[in-house]
N, C-alpha and C positions, 0 to 999 in steps of 0.2 A: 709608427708607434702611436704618435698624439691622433691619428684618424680612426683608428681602430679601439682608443679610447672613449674617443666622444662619441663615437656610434653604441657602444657599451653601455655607455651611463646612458645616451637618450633612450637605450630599450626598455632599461629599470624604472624610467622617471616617475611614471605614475606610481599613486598611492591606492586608489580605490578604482573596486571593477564591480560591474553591474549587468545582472539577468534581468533587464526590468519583463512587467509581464508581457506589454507588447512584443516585444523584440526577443525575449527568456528563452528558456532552453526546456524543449518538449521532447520525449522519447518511449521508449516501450520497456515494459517488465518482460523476462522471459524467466520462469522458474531454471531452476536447477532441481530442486529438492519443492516437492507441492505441498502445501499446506491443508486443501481438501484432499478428506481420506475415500470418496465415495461412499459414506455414509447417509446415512438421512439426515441426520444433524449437521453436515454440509449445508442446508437449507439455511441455519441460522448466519452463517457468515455472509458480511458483507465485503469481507476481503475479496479478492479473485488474481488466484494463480496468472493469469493473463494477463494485462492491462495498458493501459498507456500513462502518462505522467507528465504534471507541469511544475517547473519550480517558481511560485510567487512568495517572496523574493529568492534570488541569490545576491549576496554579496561577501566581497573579498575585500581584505583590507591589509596592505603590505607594510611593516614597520618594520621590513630590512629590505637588502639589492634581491634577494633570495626569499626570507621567510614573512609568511601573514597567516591571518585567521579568516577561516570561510562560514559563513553562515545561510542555510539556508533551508525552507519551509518547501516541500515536494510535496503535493497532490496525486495519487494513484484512483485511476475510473476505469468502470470494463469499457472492451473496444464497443459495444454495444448497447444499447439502451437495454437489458433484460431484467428479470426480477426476479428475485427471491420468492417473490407473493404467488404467483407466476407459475413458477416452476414447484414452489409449495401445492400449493392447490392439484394440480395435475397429477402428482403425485400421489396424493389423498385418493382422489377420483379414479383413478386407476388401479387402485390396490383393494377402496373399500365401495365404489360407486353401484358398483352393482348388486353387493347385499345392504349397501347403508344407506341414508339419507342423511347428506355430509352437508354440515357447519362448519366453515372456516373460520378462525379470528387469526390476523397476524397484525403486526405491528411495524413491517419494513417502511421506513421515510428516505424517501433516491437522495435528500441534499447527502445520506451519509455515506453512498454506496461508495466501494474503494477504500483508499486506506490515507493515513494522513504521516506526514513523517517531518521529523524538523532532527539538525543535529549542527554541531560547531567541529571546526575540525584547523586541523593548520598544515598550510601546504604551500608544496615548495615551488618555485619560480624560476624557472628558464627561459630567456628569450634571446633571440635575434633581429634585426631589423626588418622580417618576415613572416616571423612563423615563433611557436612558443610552443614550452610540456608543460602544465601544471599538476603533478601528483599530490595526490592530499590522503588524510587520513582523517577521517570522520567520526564521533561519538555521540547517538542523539537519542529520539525514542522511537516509535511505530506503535500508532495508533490505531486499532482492530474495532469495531464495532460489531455484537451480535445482537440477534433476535430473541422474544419470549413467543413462541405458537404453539395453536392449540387447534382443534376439531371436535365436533360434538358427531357423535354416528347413532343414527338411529335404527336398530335394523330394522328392515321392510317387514312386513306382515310379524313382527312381535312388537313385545313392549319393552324390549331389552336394548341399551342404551350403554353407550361405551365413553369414555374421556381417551383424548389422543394427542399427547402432550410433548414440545420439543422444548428444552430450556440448558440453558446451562448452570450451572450451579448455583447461583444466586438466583434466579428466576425471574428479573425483572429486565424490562425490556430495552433495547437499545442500549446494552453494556457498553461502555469503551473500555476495552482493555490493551494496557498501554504496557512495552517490550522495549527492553534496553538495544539499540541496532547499533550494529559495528561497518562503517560502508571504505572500505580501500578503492579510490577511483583515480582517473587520470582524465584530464582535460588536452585538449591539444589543436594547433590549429592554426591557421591565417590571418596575417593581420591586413585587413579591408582597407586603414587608414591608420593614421597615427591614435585615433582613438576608437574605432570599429573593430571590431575581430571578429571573424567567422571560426565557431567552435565544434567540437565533437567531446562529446562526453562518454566513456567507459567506464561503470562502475561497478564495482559486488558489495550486494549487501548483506547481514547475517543479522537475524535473529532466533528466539526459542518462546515460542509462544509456551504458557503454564497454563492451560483451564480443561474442566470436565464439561462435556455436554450429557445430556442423557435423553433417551427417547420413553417415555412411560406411557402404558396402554391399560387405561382403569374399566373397570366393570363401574357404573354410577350405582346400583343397587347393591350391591355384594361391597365393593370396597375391592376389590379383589385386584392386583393389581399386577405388572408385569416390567419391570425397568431391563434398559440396557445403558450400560455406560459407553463414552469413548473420550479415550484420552488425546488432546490437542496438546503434545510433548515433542515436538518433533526440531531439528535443527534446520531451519529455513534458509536456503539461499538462493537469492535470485540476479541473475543481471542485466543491468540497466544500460542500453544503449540509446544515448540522444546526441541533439545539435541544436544549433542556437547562434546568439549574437552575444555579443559580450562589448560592452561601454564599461570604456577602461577612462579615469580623471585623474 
């Protein structure tokens, strides 16, 4: 009885656990539910259905045998170097190139491509002299970033001139628009050494993005103009599989 006690209490002993970023926990987004509708105004997000993700920091801090609070800041980027700018343009050119003489202006900056997410959560603590489950439950925000673009078309052999405009509701460029996220996860895993662990991370995240984009196509002479709206209302869930290293003190 007194052996299987002190094995007990030394699994609990520690108070603080650590994702530093060398060593931290990197893994991939997979939708469930996509955020891009295949619209045009898909061009303005910097979000991406796809991606991959780092946590600088995690941390977890134990103030029972059982429960702590977790905190930490996740990084989502595409698996790719691509662009918005990019794939804007091409677009344009493909649609209007051949009757227009196409002027692009966009405003994409890559440090914001991806999404940004930070939340606190309190989770619970299992272990053994080998191996651990940490289930947690999470409450934080997700941070979205869009575009303000635009295109000047001139068409060929006239003097007739067009505006070609993607924006979202407020019109100004590099929005953050920032969503309450709900994430239920599970950590779990090996322990390397008395303070090492080798982990796996599972988790589901849910948010509801609220914004309008609109695509408008002006006549510059006439004023004449032409919008379409589309609504970004949709129930987002994606999950998150990684691995990592965990310094437990």
């Amino acid at each position: 009885m007194y052996g299987a006690y002190g094995q007990d209490s030394l699994a609990y002993k520690s108070k603080w656990q650590f994702k530093l970023p060398i060593v931290g926990s990197i893994g991939v987004n997979i939708p469930i539910t996509k955020f891009s509708q295949g619209a045009e105004t898909d061009f303005l997000l910097q979000y991406r259905d796809y991606s991959y993700y780092m946590e600088l920091p995690s941390v977890s801090y134990f103030f029972h045998k059982h429960w702590g609070v977790n905190f930490n800041l996740r990084f989502g980027f595409p698996f790719k170097d691509d662009s918005r700018t990019d794939d804007f343009i091409a677009n344009v050119l493909s649609k209007y190139g051949n009757n227009y003489y196409v002027n692009v202006e966009t405003g994409e900056e890559e440090y914001i491509r991806g999404f940004r997410q930070g939340n606190i959560g309190v989770i619970y603590r299992f272990e053994t002299n080998r191996a651990f489950v940490y289930p947690t439950f999470s409450v934080g925000w997700e941070t979205i970033c869009t575009n303000h673009w635009q295109a000047h078309l001139k068409e060929r052999n006239s003097n007739n001139e067009y505006g070609y405009f993607l924006s979202t509701k407020n019109k100004s460029s590099n929005d953050r628009n920032r969503y309450l996220t709900l994430i239920p996860s599970v950590s779990f895993g090996y322990k390397l050494s008395k303070r090492v662990f080798l982990n796996a991370d599972v988790m589901l995240s849910y948010f509801r993005p609220n914004f309008v984009s609109e695509k408008e196509f002006v006549n510059l002479y006439t004023k004449e103009s032409t919008v379409e709206y589309f609504e970004y209302r949709k129930d987002i869930f994606t999950l998150g599989l990684g691995a990592g290293l965990i310094i437990s003190m």
